[in-house]
N, C-alpha and C positions, 0 to 999 in steps of 0.2 A: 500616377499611383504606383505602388511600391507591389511589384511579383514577392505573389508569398505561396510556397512550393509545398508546404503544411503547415499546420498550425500544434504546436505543441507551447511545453514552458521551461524556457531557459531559464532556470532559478540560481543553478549552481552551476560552474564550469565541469566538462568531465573530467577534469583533472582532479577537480578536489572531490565531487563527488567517488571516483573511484578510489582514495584515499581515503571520505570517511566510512564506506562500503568494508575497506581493506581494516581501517580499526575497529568496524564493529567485530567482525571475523578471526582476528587474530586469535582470541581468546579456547579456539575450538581443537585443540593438541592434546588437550588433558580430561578427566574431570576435573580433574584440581581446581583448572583454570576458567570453566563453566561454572563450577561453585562459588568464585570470586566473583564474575560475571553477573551471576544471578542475585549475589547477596549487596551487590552494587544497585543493580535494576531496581529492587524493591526496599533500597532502606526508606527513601519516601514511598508512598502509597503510587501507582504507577499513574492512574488516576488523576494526580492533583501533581504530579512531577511536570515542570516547565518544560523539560526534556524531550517531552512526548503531546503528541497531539493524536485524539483519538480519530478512527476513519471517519465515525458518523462525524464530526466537525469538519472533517477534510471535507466532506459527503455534502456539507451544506453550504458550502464554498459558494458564491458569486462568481461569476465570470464578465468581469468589464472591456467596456470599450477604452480608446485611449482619452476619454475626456472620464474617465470614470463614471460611466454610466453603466446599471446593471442591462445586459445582455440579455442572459444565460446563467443554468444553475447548473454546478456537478451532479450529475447521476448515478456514478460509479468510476473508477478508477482500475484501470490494469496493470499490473506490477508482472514482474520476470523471478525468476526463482531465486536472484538474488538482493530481491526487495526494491531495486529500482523501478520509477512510474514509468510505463514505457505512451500510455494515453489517459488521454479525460474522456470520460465519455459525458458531453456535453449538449443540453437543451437548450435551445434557444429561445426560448419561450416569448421572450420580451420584443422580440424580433416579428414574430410569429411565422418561424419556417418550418416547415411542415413535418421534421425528424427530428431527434435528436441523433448526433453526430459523432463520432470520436476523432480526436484532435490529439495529434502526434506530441506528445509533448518533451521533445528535446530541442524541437526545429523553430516553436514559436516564439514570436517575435513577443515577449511579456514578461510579467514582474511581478513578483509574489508580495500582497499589500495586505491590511489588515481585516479585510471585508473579502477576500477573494484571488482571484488573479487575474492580473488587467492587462488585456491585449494590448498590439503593438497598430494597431488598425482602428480606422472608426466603422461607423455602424454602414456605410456604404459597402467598404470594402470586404466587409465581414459576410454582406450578403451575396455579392460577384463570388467570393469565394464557396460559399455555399454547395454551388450544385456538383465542383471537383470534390468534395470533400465528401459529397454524400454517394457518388459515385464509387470511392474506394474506401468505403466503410471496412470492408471483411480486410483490409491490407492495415490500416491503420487501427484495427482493434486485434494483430498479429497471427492472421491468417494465413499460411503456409511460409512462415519466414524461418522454422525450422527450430522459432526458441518458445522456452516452454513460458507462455502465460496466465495470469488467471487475473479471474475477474474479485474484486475487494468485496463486494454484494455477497458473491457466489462464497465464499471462503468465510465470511459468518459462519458462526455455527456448527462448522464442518466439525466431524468428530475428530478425536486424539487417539491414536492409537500406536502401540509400543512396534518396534521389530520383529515381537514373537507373539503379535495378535492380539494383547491385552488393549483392551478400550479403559480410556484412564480419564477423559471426561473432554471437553470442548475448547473451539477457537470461540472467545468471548468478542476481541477486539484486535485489532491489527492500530500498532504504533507508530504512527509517523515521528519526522521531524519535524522542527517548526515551518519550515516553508513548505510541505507537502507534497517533495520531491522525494522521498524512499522511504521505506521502512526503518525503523530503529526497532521494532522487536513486537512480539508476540503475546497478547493478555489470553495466558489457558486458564478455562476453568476446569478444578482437575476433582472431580469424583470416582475416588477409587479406595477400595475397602474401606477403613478407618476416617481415611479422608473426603467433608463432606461441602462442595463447594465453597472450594479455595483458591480463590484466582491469582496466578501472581506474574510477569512480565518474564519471557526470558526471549536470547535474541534470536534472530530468524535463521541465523545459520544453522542452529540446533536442530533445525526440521529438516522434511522433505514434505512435499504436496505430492498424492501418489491419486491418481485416478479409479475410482470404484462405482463402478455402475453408472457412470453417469454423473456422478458426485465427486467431488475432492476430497480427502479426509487427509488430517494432519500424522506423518507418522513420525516418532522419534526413536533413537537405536537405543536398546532395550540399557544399556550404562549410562544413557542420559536422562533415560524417564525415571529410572531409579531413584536417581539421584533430585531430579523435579519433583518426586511424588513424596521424599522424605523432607525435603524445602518444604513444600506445603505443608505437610503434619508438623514437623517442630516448629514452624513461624506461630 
């Protein structure tokens, strides 16, 4: 049988991952250049853009064995601040093991398919691995490694709020790419004065995730929400 050290999803090389990370970010120099950005993101509806995959679909993801059999379902997703998955947090349900798990996912041995992501393992190996996997739960869901993460669940909903404390309305929805290895950008819903639930896509670098009570709220620096909050009134 085949040592497997954690289980994550090699989808993309970190080479290219870290180049399409570096083209989505390029654009952050300017307004100018976030305006172009923006007016890119939503000339289709963000929604029905091929480009993007929303979490709740990431979220209902399949997790297979290597004969393609269902496992496991995603329960949530942890991403790093700069929109890379760093785990799955994964139920095994089909298995019937007693947790649900999170699964390293740069390390595993699998393949991003149209129903899911299909492990490198079958349903044997999947349960020997099991009890290491549930023993380092707080390490593989980024417990003291020093980088900032957060949970895709948790980050629903979180409020929007400017550099200079203006609440300007909500995280709707977090944008993947099609194989549900990073972020591609950010669905705000933005209620503020005039503007009356207006949701429109812009990319993840334009944020920061800032800790409040217990809660995560989305903040943007007060030349970027400006410029969001007047995108949404004229669109």
């Amino acid at each position: 049988m085949k040592t497997y050290i954690a289980l994550g999803v090699a989808i993309l090389s970190g080479i290219s991952i870290a180049y399409a990370i570096a083209q989505e970010q390029k654009y952050l120099a300017s307004p100018a250049q976030l305006q172009k950005e923006i007016n890119d993101r939503n000339r289709i509806d963000p929604m029905q853009n091929p480009r993007y995959v929303s979490s709740d679909k990431v979220m209902k993801r399949h997790i297979l064995d290597n004969a393609s059999g269902v496992v496991g379902e995603v329960k949530d997703i942890i991403i790093d601040e700069n929109g890379l998955v760093i785990s799955l947090y994964v139920d095994f349900d089909r298995l019937r093991l007693a947790e649900p798990i999170y699964m390293n996912y740069k390390d595993l041995d699998a393949e991003s398919v149209t129903s899911g992501y299909r492990l490198g393992m079958n349903k044997k190996e999947i349960e020997e691995l099991y009890p290491s996997l549930l023993s380092s739960i707080e390490t593989a869901a980024g417990e003291g490694e020093g980088v900032k993460k957060y949970s895709v669940r948790e980050l629903i909903g979180s409020s929007v709020v400017t550099s200079d404390g203006d609440n300007i309305g909500n995280l709707e929805d977090i944008l993947f790419d099609q194989e549900g290895s990073y972020v591609r950008g950010i669905y705000l819903n933005i209620n503020y004065k005039t503007v009356r639930n207006k949701a429109i896509a812009v990319p993840l670098s334009v944020i920061n995730f800032e800790p409040d009570n217990g809660r995560i709220h989305v903040m943007i620096k007060k030349k970027f929400a400006d410029l969001i909050v007047k995108y949404a009134k004229d669109s």
